[in-house]
C-alpha positions as CSV (number, residue, x, y, z in Angstrom):
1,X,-94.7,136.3,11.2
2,X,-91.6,135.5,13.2
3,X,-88.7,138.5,13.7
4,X,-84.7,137.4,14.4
5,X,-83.7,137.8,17.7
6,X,-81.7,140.8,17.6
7,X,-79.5,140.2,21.0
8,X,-77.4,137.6,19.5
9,X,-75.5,140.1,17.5
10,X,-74.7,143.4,17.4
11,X,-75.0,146.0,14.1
12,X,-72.1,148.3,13.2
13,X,-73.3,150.8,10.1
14,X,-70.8,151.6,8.4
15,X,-68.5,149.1,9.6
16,X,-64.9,150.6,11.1
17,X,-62.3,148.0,10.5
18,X,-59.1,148.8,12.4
19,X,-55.7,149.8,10.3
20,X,-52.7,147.7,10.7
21,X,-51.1,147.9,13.8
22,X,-48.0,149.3,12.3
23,X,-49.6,152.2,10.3
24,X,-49.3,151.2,7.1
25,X,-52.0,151.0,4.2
26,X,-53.8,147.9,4.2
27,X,-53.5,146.1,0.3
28,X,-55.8,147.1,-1.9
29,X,-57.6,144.3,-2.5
30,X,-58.2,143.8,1.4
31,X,-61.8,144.1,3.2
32,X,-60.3,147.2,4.7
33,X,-59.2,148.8,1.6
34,X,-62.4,148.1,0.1
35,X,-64.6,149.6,3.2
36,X,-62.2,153.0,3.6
37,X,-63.4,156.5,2.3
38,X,-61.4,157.6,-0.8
39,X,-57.9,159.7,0.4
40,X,-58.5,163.2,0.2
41,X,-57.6,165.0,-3.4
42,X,-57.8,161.2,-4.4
43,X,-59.7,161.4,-8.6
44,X,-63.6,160.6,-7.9
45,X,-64.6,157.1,-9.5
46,X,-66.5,157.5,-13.0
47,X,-69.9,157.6,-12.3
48,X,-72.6,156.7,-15.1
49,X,-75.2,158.4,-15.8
50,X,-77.9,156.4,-13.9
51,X,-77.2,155.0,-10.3
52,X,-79.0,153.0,-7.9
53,X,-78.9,152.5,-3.9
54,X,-78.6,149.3,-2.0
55,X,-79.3,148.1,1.3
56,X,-76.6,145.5,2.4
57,X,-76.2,143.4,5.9
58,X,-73.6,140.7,6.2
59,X,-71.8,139.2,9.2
60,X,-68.6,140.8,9.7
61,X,-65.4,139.2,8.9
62,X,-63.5,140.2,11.9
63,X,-66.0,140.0,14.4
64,X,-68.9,136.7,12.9
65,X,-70.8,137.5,16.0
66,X,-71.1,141.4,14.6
67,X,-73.8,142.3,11.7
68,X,-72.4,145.2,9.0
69,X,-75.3,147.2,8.2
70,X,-74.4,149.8,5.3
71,X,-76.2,151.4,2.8
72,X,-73.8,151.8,-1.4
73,X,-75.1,153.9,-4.0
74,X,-73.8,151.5,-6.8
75,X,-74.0,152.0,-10.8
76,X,-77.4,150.9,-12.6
77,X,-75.5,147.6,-13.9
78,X,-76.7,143.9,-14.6
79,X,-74.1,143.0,-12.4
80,X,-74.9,145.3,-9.2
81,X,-78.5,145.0,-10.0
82,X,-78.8,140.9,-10.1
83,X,-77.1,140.8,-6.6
84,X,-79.9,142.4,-4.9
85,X,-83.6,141.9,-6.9
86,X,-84.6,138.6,-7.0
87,X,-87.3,137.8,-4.1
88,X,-89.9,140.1,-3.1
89,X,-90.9,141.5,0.0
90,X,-93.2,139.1,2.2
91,X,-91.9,135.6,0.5
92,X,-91.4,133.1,3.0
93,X,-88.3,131.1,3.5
94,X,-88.5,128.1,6.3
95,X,-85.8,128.3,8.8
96,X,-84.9,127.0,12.4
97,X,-87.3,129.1,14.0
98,X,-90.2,128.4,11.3
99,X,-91.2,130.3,8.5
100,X,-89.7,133.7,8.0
101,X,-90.5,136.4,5.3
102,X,-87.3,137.8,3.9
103,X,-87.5,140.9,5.1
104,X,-87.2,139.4,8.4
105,X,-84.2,137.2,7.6
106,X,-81.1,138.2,9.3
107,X,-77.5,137.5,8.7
108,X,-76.2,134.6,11.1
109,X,-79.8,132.8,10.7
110,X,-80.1,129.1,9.7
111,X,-82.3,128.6,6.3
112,X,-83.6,125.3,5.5
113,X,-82.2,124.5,1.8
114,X,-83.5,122.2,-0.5
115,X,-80.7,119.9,-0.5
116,X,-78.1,120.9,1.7
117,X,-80.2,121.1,5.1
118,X,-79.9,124.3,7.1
119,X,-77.3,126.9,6.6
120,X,-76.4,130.0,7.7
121,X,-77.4,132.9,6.3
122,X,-74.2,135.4,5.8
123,X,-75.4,138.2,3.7
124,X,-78.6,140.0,2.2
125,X,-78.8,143.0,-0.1
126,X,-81.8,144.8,-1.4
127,X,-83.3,147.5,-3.2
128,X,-86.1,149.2,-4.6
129,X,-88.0,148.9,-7.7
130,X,-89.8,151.1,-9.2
131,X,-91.3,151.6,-12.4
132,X,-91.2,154.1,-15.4
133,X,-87.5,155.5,-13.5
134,X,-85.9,156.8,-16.9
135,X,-83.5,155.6,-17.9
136,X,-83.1,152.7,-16.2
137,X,-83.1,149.1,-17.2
138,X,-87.0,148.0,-18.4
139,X,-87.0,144.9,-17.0
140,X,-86.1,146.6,-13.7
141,X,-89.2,148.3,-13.1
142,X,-90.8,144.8,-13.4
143,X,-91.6,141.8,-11.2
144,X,-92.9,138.2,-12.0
145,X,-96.1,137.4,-10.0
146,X,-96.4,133.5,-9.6
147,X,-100.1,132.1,-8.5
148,X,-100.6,129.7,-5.6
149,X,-100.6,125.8,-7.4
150,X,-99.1,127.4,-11.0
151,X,-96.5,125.3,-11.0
152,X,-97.9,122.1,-9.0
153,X,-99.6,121.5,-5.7
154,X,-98.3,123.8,-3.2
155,X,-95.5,125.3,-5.6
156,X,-96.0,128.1,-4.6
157,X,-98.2,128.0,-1.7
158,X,-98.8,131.5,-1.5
159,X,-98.7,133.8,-4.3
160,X,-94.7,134.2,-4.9
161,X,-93.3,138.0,-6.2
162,X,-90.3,137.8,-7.5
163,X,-87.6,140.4,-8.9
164,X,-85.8,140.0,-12.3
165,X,-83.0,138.4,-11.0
166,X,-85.0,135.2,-10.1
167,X,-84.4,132.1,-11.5
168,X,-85.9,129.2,-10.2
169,X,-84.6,125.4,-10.1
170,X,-86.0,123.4,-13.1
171,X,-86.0,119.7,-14.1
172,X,-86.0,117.8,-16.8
173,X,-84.7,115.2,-19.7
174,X,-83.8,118.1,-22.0
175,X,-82.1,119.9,-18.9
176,X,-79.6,116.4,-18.7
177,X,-79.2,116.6,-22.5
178,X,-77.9,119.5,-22.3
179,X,-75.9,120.4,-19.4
180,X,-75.2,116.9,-18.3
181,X,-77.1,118.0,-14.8
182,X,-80.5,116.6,-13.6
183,X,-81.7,120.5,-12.9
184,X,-80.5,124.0,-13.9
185,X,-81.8,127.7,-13.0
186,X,-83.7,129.1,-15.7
187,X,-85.0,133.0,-15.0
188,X,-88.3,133.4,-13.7
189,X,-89.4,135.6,-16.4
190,X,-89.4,133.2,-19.2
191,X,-92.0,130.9,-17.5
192,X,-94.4,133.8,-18.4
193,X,-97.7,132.1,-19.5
194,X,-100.2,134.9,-19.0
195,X,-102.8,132.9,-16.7
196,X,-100.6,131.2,-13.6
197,X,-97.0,133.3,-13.9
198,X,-97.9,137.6,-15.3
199,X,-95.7,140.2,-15.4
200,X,-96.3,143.1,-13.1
201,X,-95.8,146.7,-13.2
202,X,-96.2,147.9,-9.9
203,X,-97.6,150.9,-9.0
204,X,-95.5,152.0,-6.5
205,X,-92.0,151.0,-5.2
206,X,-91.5,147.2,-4.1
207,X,-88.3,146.1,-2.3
208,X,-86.6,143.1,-3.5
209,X,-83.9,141.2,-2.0
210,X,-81.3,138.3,-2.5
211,X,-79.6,135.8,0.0
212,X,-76.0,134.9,-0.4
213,X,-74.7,131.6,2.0
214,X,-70.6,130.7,2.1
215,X,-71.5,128.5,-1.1
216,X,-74.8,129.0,-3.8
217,X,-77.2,127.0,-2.0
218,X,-80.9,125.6,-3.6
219,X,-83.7,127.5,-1.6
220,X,-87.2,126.8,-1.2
221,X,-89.4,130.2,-1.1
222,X,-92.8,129.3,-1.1
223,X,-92.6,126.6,-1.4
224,X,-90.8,127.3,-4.9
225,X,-87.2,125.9,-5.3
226,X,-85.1,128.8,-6.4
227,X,-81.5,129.9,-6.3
228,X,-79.4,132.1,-4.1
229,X,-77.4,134.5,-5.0
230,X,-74.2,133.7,-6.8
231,X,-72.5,136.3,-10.1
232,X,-72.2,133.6,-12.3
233,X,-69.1,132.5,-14.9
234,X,-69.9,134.9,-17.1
235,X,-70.9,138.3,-15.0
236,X,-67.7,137.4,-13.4
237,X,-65.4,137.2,-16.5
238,X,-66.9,141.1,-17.3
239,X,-65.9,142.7,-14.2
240,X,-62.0,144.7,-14.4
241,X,-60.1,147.5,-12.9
242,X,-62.5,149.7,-10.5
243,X,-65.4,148.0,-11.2
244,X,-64.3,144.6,-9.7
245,X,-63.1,146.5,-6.8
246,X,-66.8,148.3,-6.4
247,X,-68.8,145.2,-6.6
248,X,-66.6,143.3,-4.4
249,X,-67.2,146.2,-1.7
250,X,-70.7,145.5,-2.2
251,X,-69.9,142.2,-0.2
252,X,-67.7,143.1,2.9
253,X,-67.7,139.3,4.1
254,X,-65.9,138.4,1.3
255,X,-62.2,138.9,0.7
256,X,-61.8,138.0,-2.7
257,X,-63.8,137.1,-5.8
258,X,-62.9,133.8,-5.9
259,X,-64.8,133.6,-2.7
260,X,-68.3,132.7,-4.4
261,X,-66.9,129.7,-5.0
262,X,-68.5,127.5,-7.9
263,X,-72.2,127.9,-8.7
264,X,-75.0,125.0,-7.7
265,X,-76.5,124.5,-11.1
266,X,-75.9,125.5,-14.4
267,X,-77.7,128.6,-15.8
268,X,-80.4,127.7,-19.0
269,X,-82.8,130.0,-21.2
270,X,-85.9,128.4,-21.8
271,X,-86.0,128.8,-25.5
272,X,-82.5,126.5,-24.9
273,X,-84.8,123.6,-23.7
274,X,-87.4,124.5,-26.1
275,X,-84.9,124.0,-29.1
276,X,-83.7,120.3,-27.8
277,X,-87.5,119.4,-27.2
């Protein structure tokens, strides 16, 4: 299994982005607002009831040749939750330097995409799921387990894990119909069958991860054409007020929302293509 090669870059956990020169407060919607510690005697954010901690690295916006390493303690939301539990631990993505599991993967390395050719990897989050956590969202102490060949030769080529944030890149004439696109994402859980793609209550913790590139990009893990990571329209429209401001913290390369840029493919439910068929 192939490992980065650390010396091209250096980490910097938290990261320690320099105040204006002239000593005022940086805006509050900056990267450096974001990244500060709340002023002293400043009211703590609401917290709910059930929280969950994140692993992030992303290249640094001052300094691209630097890697941010941090760790948030976000709130147990779809939104948080989606940007970091999509691909398990041990799926293999091809890149420049071959194939590379994604725990492996490090900010600042080229992926192979399905369409766009290689690009560079600029941020990964992940976390930890575990089962039976009360409380907590059900489908989050659950992964999809795809066979080797379930969905065609080679696809995947291994046995694929995947988080419940997956969604993987489908075709079809239904697909067109509907969306006017030749493929959409549709989640990896609704292509349960029971025999080649099971649901899977693990019994201990498993960590998951996502990708994110400067625009959504097609991926190929496993041989398994899947999406990276990108909020979506409608998680989007739902975040206000402090919670905007917390999840864009969560991504320290970015300086605004608006940043994602458009998504690659439209988003589908299966029982959508079900009802045109």
């Amino acid at each position: 299994m192939a490992t980065p090669v650390f010396p091209r870059t250096s980490s910097v956990a938290p990261p320690g982005l320099p105040q204006p020169e002239d000593g005022r407060a940086p805006p509050p919607d900056s990267v450096e607002a974001r990244l500060a510690p709340r002023p002293v005697g400043a009211p703590p954010r609401p917290r709910p009831s059930l929280m969950r901690r994140i692993e992030i690295l992303c290249v640094c916006p001052r300094h691209p040749g630097d890697i941010i390493e941090r760790s948030d303690t976000v709130p147990a939301l779809p939104v948080f939750e989606d940007a970091v539990s999509a691909i398990a631990r041990g799926a293999l993505l091809p890149t420049d330097r071959g194939l590379v599991a994604i725990e492996d993967l490090w900010p600042g390395d080229k992926v192979k995409t399905a369409t766009q050719g290689f690009r560079t990897l600029l941020w990964r989050g992940s976390t930890t799921i575990v089962a039976g956590v009360r409380g907590q969202a059900p489908e989050m102490g659950r992964l999809t387990r795809i066979s080797a060949d379930a969905l065609g030769i080679a696809r995947p080529m291994h046995d694929l894990l995947l988080g419940p944030a997956a969604r993987l890149v489908r075709r079809g004439a239904a697909i067109e119909r509907i969306t006017g696109h030749r493929a959409a994402a549709i989640p990896a859980h609704d292509l349960l069958d029971g025999l080649g793609v099971v649901e899977v209550t693990p019994p201990s913790g498993v960590q998951v991860f996502h990708l994110g590139f400067e625009r959504q990009q097609r991926l190929v893990v496993n041989g398994v054409e899947m999406e990276s990571y990108h909020p979506g329209p409608a998680q989007l429209a739902q975040l206000d007020g402090e919670t905007r401001s917390l999840f864009l913290a969560c991504f320290p390369h970015l300086s605004r929302i608006e940043d994602f840029g458009p998504p690659a493919l439209p988003r589908l439910r299966l029982s959508d293509l079900e009802m045109v068929a």
